[in-house]
C-alpha positions in Angstrom: 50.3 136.8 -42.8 47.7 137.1 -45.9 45.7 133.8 -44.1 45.5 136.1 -41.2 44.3 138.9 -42.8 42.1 136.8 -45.2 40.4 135.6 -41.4 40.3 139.2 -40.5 37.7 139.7 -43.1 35.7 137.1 -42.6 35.8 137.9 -38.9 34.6 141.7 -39.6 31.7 140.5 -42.3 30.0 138.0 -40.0 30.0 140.8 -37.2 28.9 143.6 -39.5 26.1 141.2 -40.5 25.2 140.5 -37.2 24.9 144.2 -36.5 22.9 144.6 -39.6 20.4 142.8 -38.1 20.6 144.5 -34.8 19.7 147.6 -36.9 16.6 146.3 -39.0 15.1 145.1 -35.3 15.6 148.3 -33.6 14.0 150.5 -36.6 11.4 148.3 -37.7 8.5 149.5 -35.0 8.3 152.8 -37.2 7.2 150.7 -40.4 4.6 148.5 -39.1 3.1 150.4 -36.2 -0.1 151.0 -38.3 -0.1 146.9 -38.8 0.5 146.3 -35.0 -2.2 148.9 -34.0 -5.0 147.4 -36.6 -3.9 143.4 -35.9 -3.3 143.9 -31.7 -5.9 146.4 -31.0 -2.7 148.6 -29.9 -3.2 152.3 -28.9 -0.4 155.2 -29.1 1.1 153.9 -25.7 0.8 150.2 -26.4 2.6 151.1 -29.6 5.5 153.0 -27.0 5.7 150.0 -24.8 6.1 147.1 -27.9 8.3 149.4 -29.5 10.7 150.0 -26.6 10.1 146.2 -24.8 13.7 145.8 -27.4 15.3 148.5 -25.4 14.6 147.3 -21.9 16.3 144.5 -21.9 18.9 145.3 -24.6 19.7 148.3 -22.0 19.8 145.8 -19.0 22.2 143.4 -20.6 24.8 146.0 -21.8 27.0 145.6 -18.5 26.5 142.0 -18.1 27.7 141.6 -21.6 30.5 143.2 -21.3 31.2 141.8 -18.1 31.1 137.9 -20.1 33.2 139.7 -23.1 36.0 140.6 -20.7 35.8 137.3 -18.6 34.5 134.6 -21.2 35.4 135.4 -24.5 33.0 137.8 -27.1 32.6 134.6 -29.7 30.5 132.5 -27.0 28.2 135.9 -26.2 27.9 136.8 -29.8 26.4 133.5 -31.4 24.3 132.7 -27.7 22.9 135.6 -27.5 22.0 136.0 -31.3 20.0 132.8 -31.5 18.3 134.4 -28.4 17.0 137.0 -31.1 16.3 134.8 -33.3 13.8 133.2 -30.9 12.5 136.3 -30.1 12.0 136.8 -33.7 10.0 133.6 -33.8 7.8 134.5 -31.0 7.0 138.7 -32.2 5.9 137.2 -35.4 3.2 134.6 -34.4 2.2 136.8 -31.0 -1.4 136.5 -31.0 -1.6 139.9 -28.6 0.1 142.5 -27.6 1.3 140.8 -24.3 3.2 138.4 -26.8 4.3 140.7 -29.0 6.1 142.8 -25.8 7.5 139.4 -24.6 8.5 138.6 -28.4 10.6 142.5 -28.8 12.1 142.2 -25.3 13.6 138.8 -26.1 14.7 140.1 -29.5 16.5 143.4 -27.7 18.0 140.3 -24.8 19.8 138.9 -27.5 21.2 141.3 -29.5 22.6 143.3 -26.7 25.3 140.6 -27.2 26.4 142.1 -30.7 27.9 145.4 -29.9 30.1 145.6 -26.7 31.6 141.9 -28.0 31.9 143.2 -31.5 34.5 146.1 -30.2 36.0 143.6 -27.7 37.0 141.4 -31.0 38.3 144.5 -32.5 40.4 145.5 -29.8 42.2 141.7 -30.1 42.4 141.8 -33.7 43.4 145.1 -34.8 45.7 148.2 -33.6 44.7 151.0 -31.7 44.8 153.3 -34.3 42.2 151.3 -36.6 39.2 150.9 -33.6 37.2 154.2 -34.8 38.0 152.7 -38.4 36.8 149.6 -37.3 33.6 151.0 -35.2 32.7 153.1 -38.2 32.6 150.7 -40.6 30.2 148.2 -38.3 28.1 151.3 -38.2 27.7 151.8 -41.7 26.4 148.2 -42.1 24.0 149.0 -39.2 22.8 151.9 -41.3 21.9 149.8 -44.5 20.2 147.4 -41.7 18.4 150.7 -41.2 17.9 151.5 -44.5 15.9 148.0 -45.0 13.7 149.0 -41.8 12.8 151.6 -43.8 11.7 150.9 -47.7 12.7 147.4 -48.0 11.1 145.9 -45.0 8.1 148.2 -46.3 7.9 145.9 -49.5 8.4 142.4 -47.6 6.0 143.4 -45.5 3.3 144.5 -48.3 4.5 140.7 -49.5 4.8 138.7 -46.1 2.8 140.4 -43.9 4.3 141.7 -40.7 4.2 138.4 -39.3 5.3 136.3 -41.9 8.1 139.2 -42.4 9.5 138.1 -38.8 9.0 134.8 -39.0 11.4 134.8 -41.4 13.8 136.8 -39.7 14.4 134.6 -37.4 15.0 131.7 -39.2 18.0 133.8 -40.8 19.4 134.7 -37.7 19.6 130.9 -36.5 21.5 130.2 -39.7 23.7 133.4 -39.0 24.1 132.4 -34.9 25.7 128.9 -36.6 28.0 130.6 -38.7 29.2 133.3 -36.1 29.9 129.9 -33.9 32.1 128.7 -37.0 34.0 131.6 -37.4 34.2 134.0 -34.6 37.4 133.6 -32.3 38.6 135.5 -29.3 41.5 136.1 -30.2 44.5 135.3 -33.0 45.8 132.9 -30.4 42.6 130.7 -30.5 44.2 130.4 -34.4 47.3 130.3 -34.0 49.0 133.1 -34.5 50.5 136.2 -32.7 48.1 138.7 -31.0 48.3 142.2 -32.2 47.1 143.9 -28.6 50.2 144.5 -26.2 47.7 144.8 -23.3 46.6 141.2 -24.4 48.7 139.9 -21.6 49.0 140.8 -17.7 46.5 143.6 -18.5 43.6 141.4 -19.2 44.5 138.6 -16.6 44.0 141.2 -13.9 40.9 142.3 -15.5 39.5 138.8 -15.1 40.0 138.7 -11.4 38.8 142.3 -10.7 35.1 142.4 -8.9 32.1 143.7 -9.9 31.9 146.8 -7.5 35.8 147.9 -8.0 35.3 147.7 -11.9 31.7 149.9 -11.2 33.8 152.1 -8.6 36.6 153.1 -11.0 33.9 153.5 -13.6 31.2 155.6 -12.7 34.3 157.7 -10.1 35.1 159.1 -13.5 33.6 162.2 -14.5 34.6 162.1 -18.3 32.9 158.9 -18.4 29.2 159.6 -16.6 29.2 162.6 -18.9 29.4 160.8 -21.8 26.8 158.2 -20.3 24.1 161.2 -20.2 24.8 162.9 -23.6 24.5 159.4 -25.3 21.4 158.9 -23.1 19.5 162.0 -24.3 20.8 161.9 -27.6 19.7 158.5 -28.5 16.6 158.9 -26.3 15.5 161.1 -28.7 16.9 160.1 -32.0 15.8 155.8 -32.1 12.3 156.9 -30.4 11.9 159.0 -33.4 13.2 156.9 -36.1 12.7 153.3 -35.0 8.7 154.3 -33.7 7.3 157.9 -34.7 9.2 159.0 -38.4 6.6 157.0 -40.8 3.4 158.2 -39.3 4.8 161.7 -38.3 5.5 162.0 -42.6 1.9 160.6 -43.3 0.1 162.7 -40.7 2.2 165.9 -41.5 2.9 165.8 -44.7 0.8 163.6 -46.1 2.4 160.3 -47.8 0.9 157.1 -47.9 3.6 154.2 -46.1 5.2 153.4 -49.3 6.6 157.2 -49.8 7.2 157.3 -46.4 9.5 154.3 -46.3 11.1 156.1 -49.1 12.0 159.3 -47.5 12.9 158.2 -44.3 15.5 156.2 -46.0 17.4 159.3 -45.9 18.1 159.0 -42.6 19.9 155.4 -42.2 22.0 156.3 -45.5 23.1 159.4 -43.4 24.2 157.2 -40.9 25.7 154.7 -43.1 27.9 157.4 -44.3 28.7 159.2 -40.9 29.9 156.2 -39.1 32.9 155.5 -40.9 33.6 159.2 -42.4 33.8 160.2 -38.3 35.6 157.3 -37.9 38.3 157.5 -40.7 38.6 161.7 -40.0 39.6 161.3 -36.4 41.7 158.2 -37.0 44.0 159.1 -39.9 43.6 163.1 -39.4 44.3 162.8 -35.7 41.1 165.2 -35.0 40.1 166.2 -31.6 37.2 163.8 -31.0 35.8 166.0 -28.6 35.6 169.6 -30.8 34.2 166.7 -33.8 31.5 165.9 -31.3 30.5 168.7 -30.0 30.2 170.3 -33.9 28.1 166.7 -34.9 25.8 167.6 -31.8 25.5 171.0 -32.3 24.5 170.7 -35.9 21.9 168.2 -34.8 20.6 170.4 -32.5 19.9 173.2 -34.9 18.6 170.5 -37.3 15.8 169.8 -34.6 15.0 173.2 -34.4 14.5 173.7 -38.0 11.6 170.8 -38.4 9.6 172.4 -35.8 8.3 174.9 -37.8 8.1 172.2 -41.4 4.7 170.8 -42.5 2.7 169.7 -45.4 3.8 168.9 -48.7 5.7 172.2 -50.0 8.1 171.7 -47.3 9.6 168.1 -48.1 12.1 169.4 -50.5 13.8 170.7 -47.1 12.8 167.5 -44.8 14.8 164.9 -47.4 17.8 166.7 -46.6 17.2 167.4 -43.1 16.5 163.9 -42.4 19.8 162.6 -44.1 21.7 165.3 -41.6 20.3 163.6 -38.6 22.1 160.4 -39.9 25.0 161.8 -40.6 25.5 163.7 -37.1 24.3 160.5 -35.4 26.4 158.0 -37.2 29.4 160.2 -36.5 28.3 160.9 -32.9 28.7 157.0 -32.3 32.3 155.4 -33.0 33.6 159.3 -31.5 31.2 158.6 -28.2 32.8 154.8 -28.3 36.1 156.1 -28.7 36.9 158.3 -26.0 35.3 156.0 -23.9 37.7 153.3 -25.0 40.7 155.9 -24.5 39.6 156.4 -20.9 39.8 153.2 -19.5 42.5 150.3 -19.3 42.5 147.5 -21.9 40.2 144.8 -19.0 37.7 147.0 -18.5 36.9 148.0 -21.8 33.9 145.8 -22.0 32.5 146.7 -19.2 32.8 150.2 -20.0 31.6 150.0 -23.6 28.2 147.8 -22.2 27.5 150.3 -19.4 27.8 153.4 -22.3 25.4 151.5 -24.4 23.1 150.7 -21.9 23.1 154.0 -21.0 22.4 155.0 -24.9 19.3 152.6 -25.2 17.8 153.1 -21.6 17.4 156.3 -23.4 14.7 154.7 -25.6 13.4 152.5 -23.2 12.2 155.2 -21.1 11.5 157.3 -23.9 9.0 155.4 -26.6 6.1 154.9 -24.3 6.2 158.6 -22.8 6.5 160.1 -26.2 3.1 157.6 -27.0 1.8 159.4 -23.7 3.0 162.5 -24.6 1.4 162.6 -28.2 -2.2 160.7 -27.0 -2.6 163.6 -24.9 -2.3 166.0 -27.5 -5.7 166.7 -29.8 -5.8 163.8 -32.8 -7.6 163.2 -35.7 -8.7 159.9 -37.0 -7.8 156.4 -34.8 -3.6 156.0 -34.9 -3.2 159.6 -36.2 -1.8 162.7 -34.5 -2.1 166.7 -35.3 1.0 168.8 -36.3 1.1 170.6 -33.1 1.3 167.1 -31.2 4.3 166.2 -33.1 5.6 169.8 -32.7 5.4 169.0 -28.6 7.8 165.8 -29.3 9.7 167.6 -31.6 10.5 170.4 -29.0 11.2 168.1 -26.3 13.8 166.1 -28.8 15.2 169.5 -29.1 16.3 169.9 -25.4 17.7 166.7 -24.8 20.1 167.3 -27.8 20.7 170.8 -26.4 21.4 169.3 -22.8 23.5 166.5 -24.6 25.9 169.5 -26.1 25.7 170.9 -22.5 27.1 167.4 -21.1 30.1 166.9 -23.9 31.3 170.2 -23.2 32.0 169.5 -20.3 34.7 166.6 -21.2 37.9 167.3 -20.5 40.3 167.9 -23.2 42.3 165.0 -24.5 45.1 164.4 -27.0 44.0 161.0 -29.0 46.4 158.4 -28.1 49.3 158.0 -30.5 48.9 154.9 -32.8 51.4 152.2 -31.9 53.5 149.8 -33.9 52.1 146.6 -35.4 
């Protein structure tokens, strides 16, 4: 038994490292979009379209993924689709325009789309019931230190590197890291040896392999519960990666005045909100028994009234509130996550779990993918100063509209019905 917990661990540090990664690509726009606009002659809706190229195909994937997680095994889509990224990596760094660059990002969002859906598909073969939100939480908190190092730590290796070098580099990591997840990744404790935990790891998951497409996508999307979840993590994460993976940097230099370096600083705030959300929603719900859906409905609606506050913040005299406000935004979004995962989880059987995870997470970064290049649209048609900077009241108009898609996304989870949270069953 300690051998098989001692392989737990390993299995759960290669696939929070993985996520780390999936983190740092998604956030890292916001950092060098001053270097992308300078070195690929990139306007404000160029900027939208690189920036969300990751999401586009990241979204796309998301129920094909969890399609090949419930029929071929997670291990296979993890360490394939991560040296996918790793290409993609490769090619963003030495793009010579911004064609490249978009062809670079999409391949990047391609592969990591893999990470997620078979991350929680490992879980669910590895661990109890009872520990998933744990499990999810903990995977998120790694993916917010992956954020945190899209915010001042990338800063500095860019500032050494270069954006390009930066990336370059990047990928070769992640072909090292798509090795290793081959090595150690399995399916399940039966590809080891030993006794699987899940009690649906039988029958259950047989019949899931020989249900079709259309009747896994009719029982699906005939669930109510389940396309309302789809549109609150939609709008929510619409809002909240357009503004910290792309906008957050320049919005502190243009409306309150830091050079990149501070920047990088304060938004760090934000990721190490998340990092700490994640598992604290996680660990609440699990070993408290909360209500998921009254602890997601207060993380929204504390978001939403966070949003409304920075509309009226600018200049310098004001930062002392955005620190904190910016840390709050982490902490309701990291929370929002392994809850949103969760009840999707509890309304489904064991065999389509991965397909319902992939289609809620494509649902979470079509959000962006739709979103980055009108929020470039929406702030080029706004007044600006100088080339690749924006006025206060532009920002306000993206601020405003991040605002009512929180407020819609409150709309949407109130409108869950009201479960109990499965009781935890027996080792």
């Amino acid at each position: 038994m300690r051998n098989f917990n001692v392989y737990r661990w390993a299995i759960l540090i290669i696939i929070c490292v993985l996520y780390f990664f999936v983190c740092l690509h998604r956030l890292s726009p916001s950092v060098i979009a001053r270097d992308l606009s300078l070195s690929l002659q990139a306007d404000a809706v160029m900027l939208g379209i690189i920036a969300s190229s990751y999401f586009y195909l990241y979204s796309a994937m998301q129920p094909v993924v969890g399609y090949l997680a419930d029929t071929t095994g997670p291990r296979k889509v993890m360490s394939i689709f991560f040296l996918l990224s790793a290409i993609g990596s490769l090619i963003f760094g030495l793009a010579p325009n911004a064609i490249v660059a978009v062809l670079g990002r999409t391949l990047i969002g391609a592969g990591l789309a893999g990470i997620f859906v078979s991350a929680l598909k490992i879980f669910s073969r590895w661990y109890r019931k009872d520990q998933f939100a744990s499990l999810t939480g903990v995977m998120i908190t790694i993916g917010g230190l992956g954020g945190l190092a899209a915010a001042m730590p990338l800063t500095y290796l860019v500032l050494l590197l270069g954006w390009r070098g930066s990336f370059v580099a990047i990928g070769l990591i992640s072909v090292a890291l798509s090795v290793l997840a081959w090595i150690i990744l399995r399916d399940s404790p039966k590809d080891k040896g030993w006794p699987s935990l899940a009690d649906e790891d039988n029958a259950a998951a047989q019949t899931g392999k020989g249900m079709t497409v259309g009747k896994r996508l009719a029982i699906l999307f005939g669930n109510r519960d389940f396309c309302m979840i789809c549109l609150a993590v939609f709008l929510i994460y619409g809002a909240a990666l357009t503004f910290q993976g792309l906008w957050a940097i320049p919005y502190l230099m243009d409306v309150f005045g830091m050079d990149k370096v501070k920047a990088g600083w304060t938004l760090m705030a934000w990721p190490l909100g998340w990092a700490v959300g994640g598992p604290a929603a996680g660990l609440l719900t699990d070993k408290l028994n909360l209500n998921r859906k009254n602890a997601l409905l207060f993380a929204l609606g504390l978001a939403t009234l966070l949003w409304f506050v920075l509309i009226f913040l600018q200049g310098q005299g004001q930062m002392i509130i955005v620190v904190p406000l910016l840390f709050l935004f982490g902490l309701t979004g990291g929370g929002a996550l392994p809850l949103s995962f969760t009840i999707t989880r509890d309304l489904f059987p064991f065999e389509l779990m991965g397909t319902a995870t992939g289609l809620m997470n494509t649902a979470s970064f079509l959000g962006s993918a739709i979103y980055m290049p009108l929020s470039g649209l929406l702030l080029k048609s706004a007044a600006s100063g100088q080339a690749g900077s924006y006025s206060f009241a532009a920002y306000r108009l993206l601020l405003i509209s991040f605002l009512l898609f929180y407020a819609i996304a409150f709309i949407a989870t109130a409108l869950l019905s009201n479960r109990k949270n499965p009781g935890a069953p027996g080792v």
